[in-house]
C-alpha positions, -999 to 999 in steps of 0.1 A, spaced: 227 185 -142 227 201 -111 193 203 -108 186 167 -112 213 159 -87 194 176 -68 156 158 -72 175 130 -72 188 139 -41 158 150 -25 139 120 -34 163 94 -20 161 112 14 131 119 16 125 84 16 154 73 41 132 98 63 101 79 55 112 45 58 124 58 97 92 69 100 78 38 94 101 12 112 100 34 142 62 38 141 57 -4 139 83 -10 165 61 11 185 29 -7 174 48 -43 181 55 -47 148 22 -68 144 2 -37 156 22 -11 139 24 -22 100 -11 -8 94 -11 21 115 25 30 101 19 28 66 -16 46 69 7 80 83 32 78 54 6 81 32 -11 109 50 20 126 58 28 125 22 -6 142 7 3 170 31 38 173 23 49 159 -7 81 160 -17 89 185 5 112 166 34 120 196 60 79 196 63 76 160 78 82 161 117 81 130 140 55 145 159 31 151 133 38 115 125 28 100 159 -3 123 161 -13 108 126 -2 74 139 -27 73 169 -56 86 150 -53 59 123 -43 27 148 -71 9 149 -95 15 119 -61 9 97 -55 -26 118 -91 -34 111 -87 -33 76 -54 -43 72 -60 -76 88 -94 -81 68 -74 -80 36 -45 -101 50 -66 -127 66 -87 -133 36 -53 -133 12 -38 -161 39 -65 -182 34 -63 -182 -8 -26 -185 -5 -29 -215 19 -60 -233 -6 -36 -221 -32 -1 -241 -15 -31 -270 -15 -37 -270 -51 -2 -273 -63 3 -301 -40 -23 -325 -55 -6 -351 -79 -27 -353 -110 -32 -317 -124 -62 -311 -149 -74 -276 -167 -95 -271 -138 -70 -270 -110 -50 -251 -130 -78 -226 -140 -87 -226 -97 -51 -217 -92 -47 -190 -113 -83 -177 -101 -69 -179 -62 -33 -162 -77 -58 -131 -96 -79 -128 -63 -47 -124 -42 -34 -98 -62 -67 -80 -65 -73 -78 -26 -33 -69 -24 -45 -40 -46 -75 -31 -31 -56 -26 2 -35 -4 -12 -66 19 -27 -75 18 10 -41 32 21 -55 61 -8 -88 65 1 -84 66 43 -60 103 36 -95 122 18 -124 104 34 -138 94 70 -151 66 62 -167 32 82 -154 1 78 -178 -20 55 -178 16 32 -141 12 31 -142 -25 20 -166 -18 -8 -146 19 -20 -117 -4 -21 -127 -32 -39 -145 -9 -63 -116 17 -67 -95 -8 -80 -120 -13 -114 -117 25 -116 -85 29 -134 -69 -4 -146 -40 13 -160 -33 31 -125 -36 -4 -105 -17 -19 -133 12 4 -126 8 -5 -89 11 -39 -92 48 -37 -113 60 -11 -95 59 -33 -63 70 -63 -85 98 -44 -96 107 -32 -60 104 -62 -43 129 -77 -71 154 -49 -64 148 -55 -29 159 -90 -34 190 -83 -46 199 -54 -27 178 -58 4 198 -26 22 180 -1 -2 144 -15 1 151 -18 40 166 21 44 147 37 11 121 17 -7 94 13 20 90 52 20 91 55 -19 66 24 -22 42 47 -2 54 75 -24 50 58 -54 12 41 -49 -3 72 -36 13 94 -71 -3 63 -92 -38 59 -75 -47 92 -80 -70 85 -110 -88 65 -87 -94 89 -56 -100 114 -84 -130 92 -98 -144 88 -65 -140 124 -55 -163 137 -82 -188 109 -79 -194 117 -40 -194 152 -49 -223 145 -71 -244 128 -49 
């Protein structure tokens, strides 16, 4: 018992740090500037550290920050911008009044893509710890990763559902904690998917 008290323990703190990490990091990017750039560090810091919280150090943080600000922006806002403009054509569809199969089937297409370029960022968050990469060969490793392992984006995709329901209900916990685990929790499940890449660069 008092060993999972204590990875229990461990855990939740370790993502109160995080999440600290990662408000004060996009306060110092504007906010606007500093999502990207903030949530690319979390992940680094956490393929360097793990679990283990007395590793993490503000400075290491802010070094991490600057070296990541604006290729993470770059592709950050790539993904956002295009998922604005499906959820906009999306808000457009529901609003016609006479629904047929094939605004229904255009809806549910715009709804997939959105979640699939939501996805595909986050195999970017992945991919920018291991590789150096440019921009249009992050796109493409991106978009590809995330028909690498189904199951692993799967897993992504309710584990942020679930949060973001939890978070809804008890907004304090996803505001002081969940941000950091989030990061946490996609790098653990996208692993299959940097491991696939890995050994395929490898081989070339």
């Amino acid at each position: 018992m008092g060993r999972f008290l204590d990875f229990v323990f461990n855990r939740f703190f370790l993502g109160m740090i995080a999440t600290a990490f990662f408000w004060l990091l996009t306060l110092a990017g504007g906010i606007i500037l500093g999502l990207a750039p903030a949530s690319a560090t979390l992940m680094s810091l956490y393929a360097e550290h793990g679990y283990s919280f007395r590793e993490y150090s503000l400075k290491e943080a802010w070094s991490l920050y600057k070296q990541n600000f604006a290729s993470s922006n770059l592709i950050f806002y790539s993904f956002l911008g295009v998922d604005l403009v499906l959820v906009y054509g999306l808000y457009l569809l529901v609003q016609l009044p006479h629904q047929t199969i094939l605004h229904l089937i255009a809806t549910f297409l715009n709804v997939l893509v959105v979640a699939l370029l939501f996805l595909a960022y986050t195999v970017s968050l992945k991919l920018q710890v291991y590789f150096d990469l440019s921009y249009r060969n992050s796109l493409k490793l991106s978009l590809i990763g995330i028909f690498m392992s189904l199951a692993a984006v799967a897993k992504v995709l309710l584990g942020t559902v679930l949060l973001v329901a939890i978070g809804y209900y008890m907004p304090a916990l996803l505001f002081f904690v969940g941000i950091g685990m989030w990061h946490f929790f996609i790098s653990d499940m996208l692993e299959p998917i940097y491991e696939s890449i890995h050994e395929k660069l490898a081989t070339k």
